[in-house]
MDTraj code that builds the backbone (N, CA, C; nanometers):
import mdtraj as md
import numpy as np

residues = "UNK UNK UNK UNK UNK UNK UNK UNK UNK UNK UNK UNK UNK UNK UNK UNK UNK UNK UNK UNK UNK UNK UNK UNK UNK UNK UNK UNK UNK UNK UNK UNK UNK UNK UNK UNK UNK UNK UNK UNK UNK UNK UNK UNK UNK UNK UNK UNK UNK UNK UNK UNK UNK UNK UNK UNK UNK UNK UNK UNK UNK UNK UNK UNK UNK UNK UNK UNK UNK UNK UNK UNK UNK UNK UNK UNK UNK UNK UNK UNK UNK UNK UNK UNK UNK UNK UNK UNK UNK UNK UNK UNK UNK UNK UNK UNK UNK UNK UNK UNK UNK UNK UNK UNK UNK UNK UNK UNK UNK UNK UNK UNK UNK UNK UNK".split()
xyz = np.array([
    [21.6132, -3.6524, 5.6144],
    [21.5113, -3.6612, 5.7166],
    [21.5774, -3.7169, 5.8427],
    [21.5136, -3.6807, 5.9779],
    [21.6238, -3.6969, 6.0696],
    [21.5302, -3.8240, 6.1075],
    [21.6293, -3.8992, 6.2275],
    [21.5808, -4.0282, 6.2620],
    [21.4202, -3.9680, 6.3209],
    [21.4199, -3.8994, 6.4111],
    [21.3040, -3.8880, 6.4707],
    [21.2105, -3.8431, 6.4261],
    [21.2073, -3.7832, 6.2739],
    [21.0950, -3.7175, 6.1838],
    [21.0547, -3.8925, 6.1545],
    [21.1584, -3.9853, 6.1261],
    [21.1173, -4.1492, 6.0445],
    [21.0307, -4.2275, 6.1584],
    [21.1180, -4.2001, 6.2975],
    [21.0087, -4.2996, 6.3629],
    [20.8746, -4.2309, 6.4018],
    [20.8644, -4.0984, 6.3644],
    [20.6707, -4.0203, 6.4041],
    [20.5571, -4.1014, 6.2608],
    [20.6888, -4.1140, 6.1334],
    [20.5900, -4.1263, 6.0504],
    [20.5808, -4.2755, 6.0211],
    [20.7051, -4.3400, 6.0487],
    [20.6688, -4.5132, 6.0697],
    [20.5239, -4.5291, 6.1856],
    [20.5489, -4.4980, 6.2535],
    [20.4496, -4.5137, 6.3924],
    [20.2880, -4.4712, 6.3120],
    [20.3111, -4.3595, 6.2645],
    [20.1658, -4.3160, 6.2074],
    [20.1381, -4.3795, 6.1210],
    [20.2439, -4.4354, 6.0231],
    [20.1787, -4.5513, 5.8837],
    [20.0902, -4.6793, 5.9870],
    [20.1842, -4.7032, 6.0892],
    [20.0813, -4.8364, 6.1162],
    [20.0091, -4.8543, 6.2383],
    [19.9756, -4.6943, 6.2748],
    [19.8830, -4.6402, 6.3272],
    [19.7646, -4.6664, 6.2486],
    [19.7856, -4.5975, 6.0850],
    [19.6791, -4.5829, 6.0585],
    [19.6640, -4.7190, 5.9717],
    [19.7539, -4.8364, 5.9568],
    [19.7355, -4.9516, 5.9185],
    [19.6072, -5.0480, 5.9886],
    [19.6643, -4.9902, 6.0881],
    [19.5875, -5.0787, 6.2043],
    [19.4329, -5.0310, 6.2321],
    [19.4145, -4.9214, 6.2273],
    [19.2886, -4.8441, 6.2207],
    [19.2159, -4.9044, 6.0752],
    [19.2826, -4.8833, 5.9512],
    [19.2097, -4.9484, 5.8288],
    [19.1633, -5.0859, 5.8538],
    [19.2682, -5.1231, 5.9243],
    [19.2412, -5.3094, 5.9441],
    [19.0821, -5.3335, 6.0281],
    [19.1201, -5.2671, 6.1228],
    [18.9667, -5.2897, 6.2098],
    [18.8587, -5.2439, 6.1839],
    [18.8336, -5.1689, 6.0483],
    [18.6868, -5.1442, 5.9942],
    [18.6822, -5.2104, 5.8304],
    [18.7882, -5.3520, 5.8058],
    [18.7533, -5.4545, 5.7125],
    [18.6788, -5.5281, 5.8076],
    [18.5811, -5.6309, 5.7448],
    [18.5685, -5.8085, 5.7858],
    [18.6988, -5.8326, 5.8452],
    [18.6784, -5.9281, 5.9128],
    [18.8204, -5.9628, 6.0185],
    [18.8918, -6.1161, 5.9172],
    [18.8181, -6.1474, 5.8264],
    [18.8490, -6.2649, 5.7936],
    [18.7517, -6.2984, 5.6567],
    [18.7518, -6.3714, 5.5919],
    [18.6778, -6.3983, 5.4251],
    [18.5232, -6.4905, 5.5066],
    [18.5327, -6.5286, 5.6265],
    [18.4218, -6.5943, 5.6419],
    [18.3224, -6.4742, 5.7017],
    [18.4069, -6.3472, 5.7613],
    [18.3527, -6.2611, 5.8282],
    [18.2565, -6.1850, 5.7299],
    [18.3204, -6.1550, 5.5765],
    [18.2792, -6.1267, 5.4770],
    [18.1525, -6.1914, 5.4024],
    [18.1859, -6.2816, 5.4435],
    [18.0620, -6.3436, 5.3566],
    [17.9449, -6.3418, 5.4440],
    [17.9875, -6.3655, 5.5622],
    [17.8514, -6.3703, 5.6687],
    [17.7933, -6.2290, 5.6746],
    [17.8680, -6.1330, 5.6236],
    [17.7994, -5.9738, 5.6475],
    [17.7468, -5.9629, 5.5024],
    [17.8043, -6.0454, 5.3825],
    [17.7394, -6.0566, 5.2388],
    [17.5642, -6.1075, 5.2663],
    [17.5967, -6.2438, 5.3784],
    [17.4514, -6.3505, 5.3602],
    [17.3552, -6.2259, 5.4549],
    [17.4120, -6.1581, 5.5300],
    [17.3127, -6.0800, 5.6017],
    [17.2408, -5.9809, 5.5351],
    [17.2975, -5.9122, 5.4695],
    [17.3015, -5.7929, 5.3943],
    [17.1825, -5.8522, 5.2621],
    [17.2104, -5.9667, 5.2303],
    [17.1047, -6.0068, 5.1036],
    [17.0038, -6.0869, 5.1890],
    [17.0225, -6.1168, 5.3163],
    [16.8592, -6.1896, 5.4258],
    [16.7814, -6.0575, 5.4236],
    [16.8922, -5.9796, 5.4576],
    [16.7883, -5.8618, 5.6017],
    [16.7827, -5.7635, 5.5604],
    [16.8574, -5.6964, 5.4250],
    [16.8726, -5.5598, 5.3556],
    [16.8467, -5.5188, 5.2459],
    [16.8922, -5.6498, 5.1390],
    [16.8599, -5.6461, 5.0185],
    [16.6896, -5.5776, 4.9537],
    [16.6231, -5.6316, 5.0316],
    [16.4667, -5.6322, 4.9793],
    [16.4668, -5.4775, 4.9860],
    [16.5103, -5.3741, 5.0713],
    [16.4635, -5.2923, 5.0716],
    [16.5830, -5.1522, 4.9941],
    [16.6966, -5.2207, 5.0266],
    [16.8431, -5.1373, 5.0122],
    [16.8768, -5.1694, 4.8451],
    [16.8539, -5.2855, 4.7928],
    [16.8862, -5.3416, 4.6568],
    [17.0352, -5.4230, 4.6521],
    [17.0643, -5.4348, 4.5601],
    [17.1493, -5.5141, 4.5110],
    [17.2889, -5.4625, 4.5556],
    [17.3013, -5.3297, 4.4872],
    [17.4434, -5.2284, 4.4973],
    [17.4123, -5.1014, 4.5639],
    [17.3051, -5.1259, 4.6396],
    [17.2683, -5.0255, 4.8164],
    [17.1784, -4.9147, 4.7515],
    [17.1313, -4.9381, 4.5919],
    [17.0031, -4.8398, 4.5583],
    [16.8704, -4.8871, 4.6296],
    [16.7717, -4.8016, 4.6493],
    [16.6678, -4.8312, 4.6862],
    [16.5587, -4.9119, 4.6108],
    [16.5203, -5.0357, 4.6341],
    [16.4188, -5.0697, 4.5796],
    [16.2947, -4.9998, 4.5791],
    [16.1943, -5.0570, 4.5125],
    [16.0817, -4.9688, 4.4686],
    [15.9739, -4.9925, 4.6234],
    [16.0079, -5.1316, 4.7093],
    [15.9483, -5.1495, 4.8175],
    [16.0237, -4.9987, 4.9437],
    [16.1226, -5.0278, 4.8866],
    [16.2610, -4.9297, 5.0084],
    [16.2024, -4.8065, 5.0101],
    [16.1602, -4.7768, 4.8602],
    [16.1691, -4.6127, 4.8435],
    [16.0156, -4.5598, 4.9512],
    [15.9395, -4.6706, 4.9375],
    [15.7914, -4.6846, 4.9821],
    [15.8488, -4.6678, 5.1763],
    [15.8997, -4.7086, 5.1749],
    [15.9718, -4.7001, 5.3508],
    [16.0224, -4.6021, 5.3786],
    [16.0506, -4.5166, 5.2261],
    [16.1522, -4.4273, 5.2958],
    [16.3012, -4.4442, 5.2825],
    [16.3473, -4.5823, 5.2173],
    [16.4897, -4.5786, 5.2450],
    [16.5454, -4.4914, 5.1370],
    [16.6904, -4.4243, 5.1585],
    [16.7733, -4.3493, 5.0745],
    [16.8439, -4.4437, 5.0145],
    [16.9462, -4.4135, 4.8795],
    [17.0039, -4.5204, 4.8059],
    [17.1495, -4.4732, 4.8598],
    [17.2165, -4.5906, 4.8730],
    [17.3783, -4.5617, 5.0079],
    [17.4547, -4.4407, 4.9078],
    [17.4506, -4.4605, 4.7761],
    [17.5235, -4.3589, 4.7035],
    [17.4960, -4.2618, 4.7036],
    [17.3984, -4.2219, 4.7524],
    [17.3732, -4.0702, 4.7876],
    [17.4517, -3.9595, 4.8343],
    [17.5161, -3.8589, 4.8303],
    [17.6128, -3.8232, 4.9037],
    [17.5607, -3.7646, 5.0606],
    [17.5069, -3.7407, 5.0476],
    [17.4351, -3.7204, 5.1772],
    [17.4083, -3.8708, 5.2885],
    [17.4163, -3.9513, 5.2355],
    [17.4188, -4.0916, 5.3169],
    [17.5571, -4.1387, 5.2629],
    [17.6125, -4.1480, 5.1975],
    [17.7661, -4.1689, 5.1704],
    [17.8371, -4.1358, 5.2225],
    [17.8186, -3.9924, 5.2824],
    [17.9251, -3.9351, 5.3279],
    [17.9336, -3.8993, 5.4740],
    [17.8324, -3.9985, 5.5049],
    [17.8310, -4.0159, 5.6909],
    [17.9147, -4.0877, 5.7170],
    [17.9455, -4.1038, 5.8671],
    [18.0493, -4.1780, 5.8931],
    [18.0364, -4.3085, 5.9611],
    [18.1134, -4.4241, 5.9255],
    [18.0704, -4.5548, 5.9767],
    [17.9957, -4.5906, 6.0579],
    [17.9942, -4.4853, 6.1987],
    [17.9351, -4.5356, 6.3115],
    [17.8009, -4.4595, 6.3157],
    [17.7889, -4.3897, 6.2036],
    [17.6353, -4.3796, 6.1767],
    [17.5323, -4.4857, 6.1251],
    [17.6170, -4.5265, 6.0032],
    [17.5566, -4.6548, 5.9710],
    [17.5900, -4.7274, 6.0656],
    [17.6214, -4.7706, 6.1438],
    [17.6467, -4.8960, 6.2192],
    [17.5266, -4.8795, 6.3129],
    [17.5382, -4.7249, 6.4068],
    [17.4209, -4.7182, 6.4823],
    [17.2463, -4.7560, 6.4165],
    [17.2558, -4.7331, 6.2889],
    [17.1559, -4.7563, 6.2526],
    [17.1183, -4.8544, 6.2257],
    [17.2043, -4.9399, 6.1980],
    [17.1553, -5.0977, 6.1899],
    [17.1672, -5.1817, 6.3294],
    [17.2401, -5.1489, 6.4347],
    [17.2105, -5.1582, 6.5814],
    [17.0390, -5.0837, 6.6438],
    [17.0368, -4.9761, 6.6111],
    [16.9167, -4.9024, 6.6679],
    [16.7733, -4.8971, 6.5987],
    [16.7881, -4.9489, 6.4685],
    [16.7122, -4.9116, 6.3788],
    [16.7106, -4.7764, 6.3140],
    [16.5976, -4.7590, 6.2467],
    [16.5761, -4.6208, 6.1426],
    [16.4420, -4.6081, 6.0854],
    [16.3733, -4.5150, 6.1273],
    [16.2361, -4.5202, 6.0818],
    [16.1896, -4.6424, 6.0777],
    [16.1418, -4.7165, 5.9940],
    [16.0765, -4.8621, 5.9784],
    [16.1877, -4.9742, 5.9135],
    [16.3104, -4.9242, 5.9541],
    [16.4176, -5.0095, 5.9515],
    [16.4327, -5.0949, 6.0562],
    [16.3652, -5.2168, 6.0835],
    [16.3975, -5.2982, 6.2637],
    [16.5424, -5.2829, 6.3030],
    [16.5922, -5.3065, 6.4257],
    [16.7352, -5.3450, 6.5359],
    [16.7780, -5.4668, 6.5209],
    [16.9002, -5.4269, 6.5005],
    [16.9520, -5.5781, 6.4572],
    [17.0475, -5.5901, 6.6084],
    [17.0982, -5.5068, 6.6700],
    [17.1865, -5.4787, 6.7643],
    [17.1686, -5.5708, 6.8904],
    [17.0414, -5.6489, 6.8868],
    [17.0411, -5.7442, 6.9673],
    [17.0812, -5.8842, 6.9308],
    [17.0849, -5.9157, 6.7560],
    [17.0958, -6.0438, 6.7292],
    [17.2591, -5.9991, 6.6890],
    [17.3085, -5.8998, 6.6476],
    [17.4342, -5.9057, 6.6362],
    [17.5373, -5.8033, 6.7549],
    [17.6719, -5.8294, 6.7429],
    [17.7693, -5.7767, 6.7990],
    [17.8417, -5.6680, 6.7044],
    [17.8778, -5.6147, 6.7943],
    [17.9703, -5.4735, 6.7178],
    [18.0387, -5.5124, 6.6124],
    [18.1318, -5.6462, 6.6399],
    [18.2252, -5.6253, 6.4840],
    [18.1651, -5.7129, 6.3774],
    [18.0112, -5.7893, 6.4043],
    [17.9150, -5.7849, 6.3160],
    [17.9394, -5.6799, 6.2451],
    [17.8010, -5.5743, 6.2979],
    [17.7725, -5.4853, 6.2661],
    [17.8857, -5.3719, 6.1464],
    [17.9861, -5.3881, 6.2226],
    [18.0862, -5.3325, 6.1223],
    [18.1528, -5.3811, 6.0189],
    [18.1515, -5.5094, 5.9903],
    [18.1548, -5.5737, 5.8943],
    [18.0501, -5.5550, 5.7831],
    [17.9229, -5.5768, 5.8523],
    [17.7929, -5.5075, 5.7584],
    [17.8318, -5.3857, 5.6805],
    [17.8435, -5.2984, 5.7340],
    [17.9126, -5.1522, 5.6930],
    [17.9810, -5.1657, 5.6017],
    [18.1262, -5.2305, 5.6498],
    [18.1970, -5.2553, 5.5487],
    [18.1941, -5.3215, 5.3982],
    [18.0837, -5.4274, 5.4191],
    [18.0346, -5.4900, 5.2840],
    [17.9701, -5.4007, 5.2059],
    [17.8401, -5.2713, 5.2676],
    [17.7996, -5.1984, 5.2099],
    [17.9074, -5.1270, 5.1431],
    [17.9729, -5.0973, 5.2015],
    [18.1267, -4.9860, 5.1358],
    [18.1449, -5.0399, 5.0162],
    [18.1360, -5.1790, 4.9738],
    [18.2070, -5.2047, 4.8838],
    [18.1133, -5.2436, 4.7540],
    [17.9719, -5.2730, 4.7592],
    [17.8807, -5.2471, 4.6816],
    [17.8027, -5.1151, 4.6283],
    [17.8192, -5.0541, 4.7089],
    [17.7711, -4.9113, 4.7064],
    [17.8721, -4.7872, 4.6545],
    [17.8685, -4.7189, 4.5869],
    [17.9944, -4.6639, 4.5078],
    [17.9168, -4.4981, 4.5029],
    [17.9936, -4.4236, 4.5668],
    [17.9422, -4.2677, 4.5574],
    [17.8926, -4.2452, 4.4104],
    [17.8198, -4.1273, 4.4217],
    [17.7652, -4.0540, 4.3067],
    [17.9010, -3.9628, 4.2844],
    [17.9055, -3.9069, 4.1676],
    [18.0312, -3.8370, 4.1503],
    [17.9815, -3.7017, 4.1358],
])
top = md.Topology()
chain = top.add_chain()
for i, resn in enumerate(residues, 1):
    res = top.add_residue(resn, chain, resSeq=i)
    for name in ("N", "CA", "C"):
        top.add_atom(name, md.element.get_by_symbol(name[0]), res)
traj = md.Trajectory(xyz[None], top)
């Protein structure tokens, strides 16, 4: 491999290092604060591991494993918990963007596709 094929694909590993990095929690406290939000402000209606409760389903909410809501892309969910969603309230005023994406990200990790 020639030098200049190594430095396109060094550059792109931590290209895309750096891209993975900024849609984790930024930090374990960041995590937990998008955990305590997620079980204040989401839980009741989203559930435990992002299925719909029996109140949720009554709202309308979808369960995150859905592939059809799974397989949107971050800044869908993000807009939606900034903008709201049907009888989902806006959170986008009490939180900031890398809130918000932290939220996301916690969902990612409770919520597990349908296969």
């Amino acid at each position: 491999m020639n030098a200049r094929l190594q430095w396109w694909i060094a550059h792109a590993v931590c290209i895309a290092a750096i891209v993975a990095l900024r849609l984790l929690p930024t930090s374990a406290q960041d995590a937990n604060s998008a955990k305590e939000f997620y079980v204040r402000r989401c839980q009741f209606c989203h559930g435990i591991s992002g299925r719909a409760t029996s109140p949720g389903r009554t709202a309308g909410t979808k369960d995150f494993d859905a592939p059809s809501i799974w397989n949107q892309p971050d800044s869908q969910w993000a807009s939606a918990i900034e903008k709201g969603l049907k009888k989902m309230p806006p959170y986008g005023r009490s939180m900031n963007a890398q809130q918000i994406r932290d939220v996301v990200a916690y969902i990612r990790t409770i919520a597990k596709p349908k296969v």
